[in-house]
C-alpha positions in Angstrom: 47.7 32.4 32.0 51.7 31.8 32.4 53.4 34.8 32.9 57.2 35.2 32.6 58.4 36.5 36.5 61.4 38.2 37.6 62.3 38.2 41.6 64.9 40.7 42.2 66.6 39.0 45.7 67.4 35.0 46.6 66.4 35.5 50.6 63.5 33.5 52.0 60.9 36.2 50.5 62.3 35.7 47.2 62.5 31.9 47.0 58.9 31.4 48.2 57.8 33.8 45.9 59.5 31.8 43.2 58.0 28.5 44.3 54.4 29.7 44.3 54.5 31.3 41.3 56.2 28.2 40.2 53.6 26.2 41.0 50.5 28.7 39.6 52.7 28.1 36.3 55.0 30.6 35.8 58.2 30.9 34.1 60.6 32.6 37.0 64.2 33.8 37.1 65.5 35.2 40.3 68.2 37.6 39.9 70.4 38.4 43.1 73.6 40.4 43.6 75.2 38.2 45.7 76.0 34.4 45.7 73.1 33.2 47.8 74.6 31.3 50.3 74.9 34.0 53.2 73.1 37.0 54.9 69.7 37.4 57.4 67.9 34.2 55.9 71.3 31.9 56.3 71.5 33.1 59.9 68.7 34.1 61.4 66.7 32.2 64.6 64.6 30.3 62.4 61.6 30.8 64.7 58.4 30.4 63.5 56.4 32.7 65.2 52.6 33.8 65.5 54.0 35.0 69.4 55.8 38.1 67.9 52.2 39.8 67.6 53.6 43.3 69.0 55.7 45.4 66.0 59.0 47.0 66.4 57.1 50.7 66.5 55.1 50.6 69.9 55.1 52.9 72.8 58.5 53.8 74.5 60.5 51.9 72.0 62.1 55.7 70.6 62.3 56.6 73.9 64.5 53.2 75.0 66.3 53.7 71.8 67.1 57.1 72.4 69.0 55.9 76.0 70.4 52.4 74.2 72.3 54.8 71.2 74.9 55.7 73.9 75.3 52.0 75.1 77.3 50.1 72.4 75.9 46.7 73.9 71.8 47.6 74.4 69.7 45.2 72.1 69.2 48.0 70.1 70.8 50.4 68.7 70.0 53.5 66.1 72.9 54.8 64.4 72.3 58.9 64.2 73.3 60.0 61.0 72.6 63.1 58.4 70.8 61.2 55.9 67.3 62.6 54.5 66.1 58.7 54.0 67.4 58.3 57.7 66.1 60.8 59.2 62.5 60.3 57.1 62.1 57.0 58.3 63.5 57.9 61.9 60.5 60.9 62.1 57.8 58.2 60.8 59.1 55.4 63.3 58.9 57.8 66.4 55.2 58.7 65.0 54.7 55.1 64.6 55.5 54.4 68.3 52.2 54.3 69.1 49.1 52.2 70.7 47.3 52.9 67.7 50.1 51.0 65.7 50.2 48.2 67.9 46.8 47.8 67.7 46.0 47.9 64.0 49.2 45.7 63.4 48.0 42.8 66.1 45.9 40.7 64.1 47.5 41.5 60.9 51.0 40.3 62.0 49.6 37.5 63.6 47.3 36.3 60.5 50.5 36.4 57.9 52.6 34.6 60.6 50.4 31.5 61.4 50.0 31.0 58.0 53.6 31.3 57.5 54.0 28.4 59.9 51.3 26.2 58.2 52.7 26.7 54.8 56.0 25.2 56.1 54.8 22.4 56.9 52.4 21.9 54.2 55.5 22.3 51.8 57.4 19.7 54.0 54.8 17.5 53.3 53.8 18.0 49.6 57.5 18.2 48.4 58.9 15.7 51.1 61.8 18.1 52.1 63.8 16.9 54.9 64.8 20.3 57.1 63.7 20.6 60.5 60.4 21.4 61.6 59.8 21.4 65.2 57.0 23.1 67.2 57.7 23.0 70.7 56.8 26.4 71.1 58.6 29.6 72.6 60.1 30.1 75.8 59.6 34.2 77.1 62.6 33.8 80.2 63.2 36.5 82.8 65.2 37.3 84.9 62.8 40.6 86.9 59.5 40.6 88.3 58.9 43.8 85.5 60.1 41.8 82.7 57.7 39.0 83.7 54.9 41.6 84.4 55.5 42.9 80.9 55.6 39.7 79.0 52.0 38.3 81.2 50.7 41.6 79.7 51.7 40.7 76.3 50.5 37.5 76.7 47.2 38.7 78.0 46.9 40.2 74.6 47.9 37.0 72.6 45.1 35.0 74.2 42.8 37.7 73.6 43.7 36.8 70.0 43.4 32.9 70.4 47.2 32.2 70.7 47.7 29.2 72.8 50.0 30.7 75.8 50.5 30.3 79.5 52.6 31.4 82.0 55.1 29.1 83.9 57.1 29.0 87.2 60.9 28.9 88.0 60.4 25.6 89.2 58.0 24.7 86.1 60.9 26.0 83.7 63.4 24.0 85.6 61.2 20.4 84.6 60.7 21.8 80.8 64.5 22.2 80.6 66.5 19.7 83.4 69.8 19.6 81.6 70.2 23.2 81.7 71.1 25.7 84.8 68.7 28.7 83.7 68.4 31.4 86.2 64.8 32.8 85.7 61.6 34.3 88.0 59.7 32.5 85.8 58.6 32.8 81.6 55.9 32.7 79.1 55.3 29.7 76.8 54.1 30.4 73.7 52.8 26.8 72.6 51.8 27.7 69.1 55.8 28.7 67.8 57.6 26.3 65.7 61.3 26.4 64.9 63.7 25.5 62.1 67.2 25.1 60.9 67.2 27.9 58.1 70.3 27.0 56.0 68.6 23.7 55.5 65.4 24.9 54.2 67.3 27.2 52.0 69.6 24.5 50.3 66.4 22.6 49.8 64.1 24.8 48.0 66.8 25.9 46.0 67.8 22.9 44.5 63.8 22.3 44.5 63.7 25.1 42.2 66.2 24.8 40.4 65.6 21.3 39.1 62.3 22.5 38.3 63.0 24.9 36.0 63.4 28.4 37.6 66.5 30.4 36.5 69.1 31.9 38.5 70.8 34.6 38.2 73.6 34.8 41.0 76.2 38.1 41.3 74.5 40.3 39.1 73.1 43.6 40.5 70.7 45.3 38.7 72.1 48.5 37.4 69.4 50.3 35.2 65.8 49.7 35.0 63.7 51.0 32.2 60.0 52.3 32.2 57.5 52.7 30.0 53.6 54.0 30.5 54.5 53.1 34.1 55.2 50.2 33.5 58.9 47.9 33.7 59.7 47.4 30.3 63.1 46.1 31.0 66.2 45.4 33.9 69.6 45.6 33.4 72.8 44.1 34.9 76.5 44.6 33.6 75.7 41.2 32.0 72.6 40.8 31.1 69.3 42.5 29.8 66.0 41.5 31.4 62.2 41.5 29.8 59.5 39.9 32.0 55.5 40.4 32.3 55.7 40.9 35.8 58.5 41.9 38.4 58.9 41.2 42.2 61.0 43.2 44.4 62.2 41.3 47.3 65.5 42.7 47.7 65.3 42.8 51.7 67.1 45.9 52.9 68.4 47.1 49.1 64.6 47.6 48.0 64.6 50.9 49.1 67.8 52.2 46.5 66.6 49.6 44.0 62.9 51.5 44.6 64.4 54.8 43.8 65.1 53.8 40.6 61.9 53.5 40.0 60.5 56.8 41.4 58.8 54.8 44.6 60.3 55.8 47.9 60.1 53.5 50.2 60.7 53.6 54.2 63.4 51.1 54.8 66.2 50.9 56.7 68.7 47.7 57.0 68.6 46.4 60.7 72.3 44.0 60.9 71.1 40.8 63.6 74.1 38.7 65.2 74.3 35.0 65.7 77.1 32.6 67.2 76.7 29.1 66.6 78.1 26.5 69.0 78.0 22.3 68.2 78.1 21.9 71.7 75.4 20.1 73.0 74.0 22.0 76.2 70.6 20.1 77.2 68.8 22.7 75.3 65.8 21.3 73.7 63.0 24.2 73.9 63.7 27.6 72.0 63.5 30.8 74.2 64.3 34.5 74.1 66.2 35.9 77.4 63.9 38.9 78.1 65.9 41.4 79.1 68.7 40.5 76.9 66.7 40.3 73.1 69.0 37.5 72.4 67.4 33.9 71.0 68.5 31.0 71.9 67.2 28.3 69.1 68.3 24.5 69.0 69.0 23.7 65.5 70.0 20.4 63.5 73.6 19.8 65.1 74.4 22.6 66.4 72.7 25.7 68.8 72.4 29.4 67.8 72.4 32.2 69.7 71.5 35.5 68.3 70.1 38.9 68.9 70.5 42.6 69.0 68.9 45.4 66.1 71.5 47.8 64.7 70.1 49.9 62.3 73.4 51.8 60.9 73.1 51.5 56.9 73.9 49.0 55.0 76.9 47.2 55.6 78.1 44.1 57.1 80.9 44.9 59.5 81.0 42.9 62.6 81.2 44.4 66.0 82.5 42.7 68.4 81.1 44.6 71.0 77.3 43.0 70.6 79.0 39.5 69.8 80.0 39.8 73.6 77.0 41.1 74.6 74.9 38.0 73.3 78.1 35.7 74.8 77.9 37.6 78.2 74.1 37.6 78.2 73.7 33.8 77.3 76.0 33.1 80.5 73.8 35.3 82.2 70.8 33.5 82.2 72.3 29.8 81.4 75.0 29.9 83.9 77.0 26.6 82.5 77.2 28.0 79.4 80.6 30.2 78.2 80.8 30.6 74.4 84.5 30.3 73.4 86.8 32.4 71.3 86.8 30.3 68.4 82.3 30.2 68.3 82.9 34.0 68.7 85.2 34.4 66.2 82.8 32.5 64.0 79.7 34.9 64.6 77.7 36.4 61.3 75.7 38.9 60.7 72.8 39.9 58.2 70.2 42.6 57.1 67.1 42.7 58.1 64.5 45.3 56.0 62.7 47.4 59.0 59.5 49.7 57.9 58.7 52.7 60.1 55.6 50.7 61.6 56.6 47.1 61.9 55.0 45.7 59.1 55.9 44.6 55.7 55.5 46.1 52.2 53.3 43.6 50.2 51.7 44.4 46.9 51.4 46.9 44.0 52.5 50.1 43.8 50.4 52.6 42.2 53.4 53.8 40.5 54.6 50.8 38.6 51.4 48.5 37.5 53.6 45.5 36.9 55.7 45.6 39.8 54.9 43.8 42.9 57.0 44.8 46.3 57.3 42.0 49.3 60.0 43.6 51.7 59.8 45.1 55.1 59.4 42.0 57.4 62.3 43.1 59.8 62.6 40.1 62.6 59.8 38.4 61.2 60.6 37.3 57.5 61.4 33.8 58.4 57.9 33.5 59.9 56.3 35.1 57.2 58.7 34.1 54.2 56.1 31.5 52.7 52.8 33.1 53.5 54.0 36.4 51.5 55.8 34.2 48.6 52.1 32.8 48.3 50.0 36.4 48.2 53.0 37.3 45.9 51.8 34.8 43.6 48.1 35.6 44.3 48.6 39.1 43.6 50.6 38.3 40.2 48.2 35.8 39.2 45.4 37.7 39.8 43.7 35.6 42.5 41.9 37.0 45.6 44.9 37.0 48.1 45.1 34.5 51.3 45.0 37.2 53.6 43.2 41.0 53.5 46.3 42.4 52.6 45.6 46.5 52.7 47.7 46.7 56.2 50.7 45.9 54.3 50.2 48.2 51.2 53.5 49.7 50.3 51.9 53.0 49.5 50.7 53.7 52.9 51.0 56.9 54.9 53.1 56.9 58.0 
């Protein structure tokens, strides 16, 4: 039965929500507060990738944060702050930190993200969409015998999980990359990652969607939302009133005030991620991720990005030039020809990235709003996971048995 749908955020979650709802039938207006052209799913590393099986919350990760916070350039960095929603979800991340966490989130991260990856391609295919889909996998480089020891161990684990992945030589790295002057000890390949040109995809499946009927609703932020027998009987902007069957919150990092409203409190801070861009062509041909560093280095459709570090400090978009030179600095660390200029530099952006206490997204009903449906929470990985939870989205709204179990991602759940 058609339903009429509103998605609250125009990110990646929110567009492949709309296009699977689309396509069970729906009616579907996305409303978002800002003008949809900019933020983490316009400049992210557009990997696509099952590889990232281990979630932010895993053992020593506080403890590394903890010694980063004094270190304005560390790949991570957790602003301290007297906030009770801070320091709520900073007291579940530290319990979260866990081998118990990293094992329970495994399979399920790895499940949503390889059908992430499949979807994208499947939509290529069926709509005939143009943007770049490449899967020549993911280079692990490093520059220590530890780093190297770590990343074999994770590897260990992805095979464990049937992930295609091997481990590769200095000399081997060298012949995968000969226009390049990478200083490594060696890497890990991760053969089953794919990579994209996000802005592309974006432009695309908007204008998809928009000449196929689904509304939207640009610079309006919703403002008031009513409730009835716990249910959402309407949204409101300064310009507009809303009335839908169903809702979809997919707000990224402003689910959590937008969840308030609607007496659901949700674990969710805003983690800001850099990227330079550079047209330069460097011989670069196989994406990777400098170990040490946390910075990704992706080759895109006319152009290369390089972006990194995890800042969680609030919402807001300022840019700090401090980790813009730290991902220049650590890019000529590790390719030693290459010296990002003042102008690329002066060019970096920045977005928000939604980060849960354990890693893993908030998909599904809550029990305290029957006709709401939350999809938020994917931190680093909703570009790998945008289509895979745009299509449970739709499953759960349409009432079919979801793709995927989907109970590790309930946004209910204790931390």
């Amino acid at each position: 039965m058609s339903k009429s749908i509103i998605i609250i955020g125009g990110g990646i979650i929110g567009l492949c929500s709309a296009y699977y709802l689309y396509k069970e039938g729906h009616q579907v207006t996305v409303i978002d507060q800002s003008s949809m052209d900019f933020g983490a799913s316009y400049i992210n590393a557009g990997y696509l990738s099952p590889s990232h099986i281990i979630p932010l919350a895993a053992p020593g990760v506080m403890k590394k944060g903890l010694k980063w916070m004094f270190n304005p350039k560390s790949p991570l960095y957790i602003k301290p702050r007297l906030d009770p929603d801070f320091l709520r979800w900073t007291w579940a991340f530290n319990s979260s930190c866990s081998v118990k966490n990293v094992n329970r989130g495994i399979t399920a991260i790895k499940d949503i993200a390889l059908l992430g990856r499949d979807l994208y391609s499947e939509i290529k295919k069926t709509e005939k969409f143009k943007f770049q889909l490449e899967q020549k996998g993911l280079l692990m480089i490093c520059q220590t015998e530890k780093m190297l020891e770590e990343e074999i161990r994770v590897a260990e684990v992805a095979k464990k999980e049937g992930l295609p992945v091997r481990e590769i030589s200095s000399e081997e790295l060298k012949r995968l990359q000969p226009d390049t002057n990478i200083q490594a000890k060696g890497a890990v390949m991760y053969e089953c990652d794919a990579h994209t040109t996000p802005h592309i995809f974006m432009e695309e499946m908007k204008t998809y969607l928009k000449s196929n009927g689904v509304v939207f609703q640009k610079n309006e932020k919703i403002q008031d939302i009513s409730i009835k027998n716990e249910k959402i009987s309407s949204m409101s902007t300064a310009a507009n009133i809303y009335v839908a069957d169903e809702f979809v919150l997919a707000a990224g990092s402003w689910s959590k005030l937008l969840s308030k409203k609607l007496g659901i409190r949700l674990l969710l801070e805003a983690g800001k991620g850099y990227r330079i861009d550079s047209e330069r062509d460097f011989g670069i041909t196989i994406p990777a991720i400098l170990a040490e560093a946390k910075v990704a280095v992706t080759p895109m459709q006319g152009f290369t990005r390089f972006a990194g570090t995890m800042e969680i400090a609030g919402i807001n978009h300022h840019i700090n030039k401090v980790r813009i030179e730290a991902i220049a600095n650590a890019t000529k660390h590790y390719y030693r020809d290459i010296v990002l200029t003042t102008q690329e530099k002066d060019g970096a952006a920045s977005g928000l990235r939604p980060v849960t206490p354990d890693g893993m997204p908030y998909i599904g009903k809550s029990s305290n709003c029957t006709n709401l449906t939350i999809a938020t929470g994917h931190a680093m990985m909703g570009w790998s996971m945008g289509p895979s939870t745009g299509k449970i989205v739709s499953e759960i709204v349409s009432g079919i048995k979801p793709s995927l179990d989907i109970s590790p991602y309930h946004p209910d759940r204790k931390f």
